[in-house]
N, C-alpha and C positions, 0 to 999 in steps of 0.2 A: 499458784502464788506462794512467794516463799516466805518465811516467817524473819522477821524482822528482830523478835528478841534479842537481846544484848549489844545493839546497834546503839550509834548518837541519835541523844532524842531528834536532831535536823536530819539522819537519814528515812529516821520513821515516818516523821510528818513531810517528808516528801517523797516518800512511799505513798501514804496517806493522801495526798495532793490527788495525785496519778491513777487513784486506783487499785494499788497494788496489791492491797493488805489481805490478811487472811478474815475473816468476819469476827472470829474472836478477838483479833488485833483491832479492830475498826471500835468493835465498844470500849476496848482499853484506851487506845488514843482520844476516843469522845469523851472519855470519864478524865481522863490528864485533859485535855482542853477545857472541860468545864468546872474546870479545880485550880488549874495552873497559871497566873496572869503571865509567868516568863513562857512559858510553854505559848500561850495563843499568842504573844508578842512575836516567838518566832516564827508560829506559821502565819499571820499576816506578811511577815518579812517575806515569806518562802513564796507562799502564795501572791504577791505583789511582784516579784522577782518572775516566776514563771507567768504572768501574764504578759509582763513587759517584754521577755525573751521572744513567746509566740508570737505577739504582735508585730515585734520586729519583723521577726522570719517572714511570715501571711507577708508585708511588706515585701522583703525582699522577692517573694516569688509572684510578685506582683508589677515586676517591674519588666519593662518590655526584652524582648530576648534580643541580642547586640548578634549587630550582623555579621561579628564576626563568628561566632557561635552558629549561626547559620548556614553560613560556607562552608564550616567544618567536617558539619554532617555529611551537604551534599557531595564535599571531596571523598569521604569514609564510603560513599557508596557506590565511586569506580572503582572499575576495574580498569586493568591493564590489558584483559583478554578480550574486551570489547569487540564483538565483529562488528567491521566498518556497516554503516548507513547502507542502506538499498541505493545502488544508481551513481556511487561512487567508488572507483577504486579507493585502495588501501594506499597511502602514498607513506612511503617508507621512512621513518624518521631515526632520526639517534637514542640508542636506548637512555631513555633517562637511567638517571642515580636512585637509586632503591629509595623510595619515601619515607620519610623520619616518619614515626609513631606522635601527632600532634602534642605539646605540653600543656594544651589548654583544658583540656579534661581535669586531667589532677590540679590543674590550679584552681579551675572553676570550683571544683568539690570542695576542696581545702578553703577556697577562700568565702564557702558558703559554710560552708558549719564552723568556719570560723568568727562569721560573724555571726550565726548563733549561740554558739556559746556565749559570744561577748555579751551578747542581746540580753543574755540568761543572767550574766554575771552583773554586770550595769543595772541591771532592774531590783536586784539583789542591795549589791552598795545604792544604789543612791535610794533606796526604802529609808536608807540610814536618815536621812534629809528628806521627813515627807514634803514639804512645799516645793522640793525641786522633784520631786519623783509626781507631784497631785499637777505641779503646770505641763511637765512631758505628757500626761495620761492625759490632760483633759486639752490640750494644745497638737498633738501629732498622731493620738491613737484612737480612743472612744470619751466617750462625756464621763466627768468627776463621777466619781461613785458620789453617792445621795446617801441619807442617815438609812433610806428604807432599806440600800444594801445591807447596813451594816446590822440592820433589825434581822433580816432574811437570817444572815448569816447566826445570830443569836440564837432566832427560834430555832434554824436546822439542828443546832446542838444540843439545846435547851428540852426541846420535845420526844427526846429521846430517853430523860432523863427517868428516874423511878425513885428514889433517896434523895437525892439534890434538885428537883424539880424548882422548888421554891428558895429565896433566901429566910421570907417571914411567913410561917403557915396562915391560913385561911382564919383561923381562930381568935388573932390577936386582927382583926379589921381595926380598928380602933387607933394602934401604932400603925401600922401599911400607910393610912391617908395623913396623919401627922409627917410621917416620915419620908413623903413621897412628894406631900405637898413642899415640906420647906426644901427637898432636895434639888427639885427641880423648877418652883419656883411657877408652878400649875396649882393650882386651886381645884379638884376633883371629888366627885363622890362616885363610890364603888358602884358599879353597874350589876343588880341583880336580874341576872341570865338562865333563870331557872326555869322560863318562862319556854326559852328555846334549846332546854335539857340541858345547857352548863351548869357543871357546880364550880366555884370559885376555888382554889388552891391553894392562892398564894402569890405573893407578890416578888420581884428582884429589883435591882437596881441596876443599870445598864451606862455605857456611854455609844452614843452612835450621834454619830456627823461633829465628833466633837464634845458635846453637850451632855449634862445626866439626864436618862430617859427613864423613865418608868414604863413597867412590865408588869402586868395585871393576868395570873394565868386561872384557864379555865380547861374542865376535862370533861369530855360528852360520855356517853353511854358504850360508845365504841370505841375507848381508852384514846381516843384521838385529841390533843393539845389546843385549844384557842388564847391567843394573847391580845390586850390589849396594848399598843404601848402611846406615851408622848410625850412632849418634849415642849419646852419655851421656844418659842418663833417673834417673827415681826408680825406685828398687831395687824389684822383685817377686821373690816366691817363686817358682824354677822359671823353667817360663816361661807365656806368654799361649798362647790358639788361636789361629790365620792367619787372617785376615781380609782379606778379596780390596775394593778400590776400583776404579773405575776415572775418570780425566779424559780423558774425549772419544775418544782413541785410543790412550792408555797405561795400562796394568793393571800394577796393585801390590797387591803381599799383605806386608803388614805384620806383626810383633809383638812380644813383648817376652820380654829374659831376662838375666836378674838384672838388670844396670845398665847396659842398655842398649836400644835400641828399632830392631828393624832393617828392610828393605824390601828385596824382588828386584823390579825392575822391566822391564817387556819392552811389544812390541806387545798390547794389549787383545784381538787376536783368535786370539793363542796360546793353545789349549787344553791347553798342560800348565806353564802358569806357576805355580800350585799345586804342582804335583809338585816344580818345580825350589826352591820354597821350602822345601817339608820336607827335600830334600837339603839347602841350604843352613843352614839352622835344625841340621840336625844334625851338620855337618860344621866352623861357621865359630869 
């Protein structure tokens, strides 16, 4: 992998997107992502752009192979030196005209990466206009992202952190729930998880699905990150059952009560992230 240094910050964070980065590049870009509001504005851009691009494509090679494409092949694989059929003379014909080299090859290539890039480029501009880029994604390709993507995607960044973990340290509890309550518009009390080795950290303030969310973080014994987060919803009776997700390496159990929709979020291969939600559900 090569190093990126003194590149546009858009080459880096889709470097970044991809894979590319050297490791010491991957905590620099994490640390500008979780400092930078123009910086994460453009890789949402970047990252919205390249899903709409591959989506396209997956599409296009998805589409049935045209029979002209099929002839082609099976013409590419006479000969001319054919020895006649058993049981048949050879009956002698006019030589043909030396075979043109088909143009459908290069056209096909051309006109398939060229509608990938476009794919790439379209998903890019029309980010610009999220309500026409949220109706194409949740109308032609896969379902609306949800607020819990936009949590996933918080904590992947967030739990990396060591100096910026928090915006309000653990110490001022007292400000966190003033400040979290009027913010969001939730009524909450701090969940004490000490019970199941968390110690509380500190708090941030978030937007996902739109909305301010609150972020309640917790650290176990094994430097590993647990977040609480949620947000104002439409009112339910009671409350909802847990419902566990998971994004790639992060596991959330969500649900909802009265006017409000909430998530414990931890490592994916923690086997008692459930349990810590029903504490939480019952405590918060």
């Amino acid at each position: 992998m090569e190093s990126t240094q003194g590149l546009p910050l858009e080459v880096r964070l889709s470097a970044y997107l991809d894979g590319q980065l050297p490791d010491a590049e991957v905590d620099e870009i994490n640390a500008i992502l979780a400092e930078d509001d123009d910086a994460r504005g453009v890789y949402e851009k970047l990252k919205l752009g390249s899903e709409f691009g591959a989506r396209a494509f997956d599409r296009l090679l998805q589409e049935p192979i045209p029979l002209d494409l099929v002839r082609n092949i099976k013409d590419a694989g006479k000969t001319e030196d054919e020895p006649p059929k058993s049981g048949f003379a050879a009956i002698p014909v006019a030589t043909a005209a030396p075979r043109r080299a088909s143009p459908f090859w290069p056209k096909a290539l051309a006109a398939s990466m060229a509608l990938f890039i476009a794919g790439g480029a379209a998903g890019y501009l029309v980010s610009e206009q999220r309500n026409a880029a949220q109706e194409v994604a949740s109308t032609q390709f896969a379902p609306a992202r949800t607020w819990l993507d936009d949590i996933a995607d918080y904590h992947r960044i967030y739990a990396r952190q060591t100096r910026h973990l928090v915006e309000v340290p653990a110490s001022d509890q007292e400000h966190i729930v003033e400040w979290l309550s009027a913010s969001t518009g939730v009524n909450f009390a701090l969940p004490d998880l000490s019970g199941q080795n968390l110690t509380f950290e500190g708090a941030r303030l978030l937007v996902a699905g739109g909305k301010p969310t609150a972020q309640l973080l917790y650290r176990n014994a094994e430097n590993e990150i647990f977040a609480i987060c949620f947000l104002k919803s439409d009112p339910v009776e009671g409350a909802t059952a847990l419902a566990e997700s998971m994004r790639n390496d992060i596991g959330l159990v969500s649900w909802q009560k009265g006017n409000a929709s909430y998530v414990v979020v931890g490592p994916s291969a923690d086997p008692g992230l459930e349990r810590l939600a029903e504490t939480v559900s019952a405590s918060i």
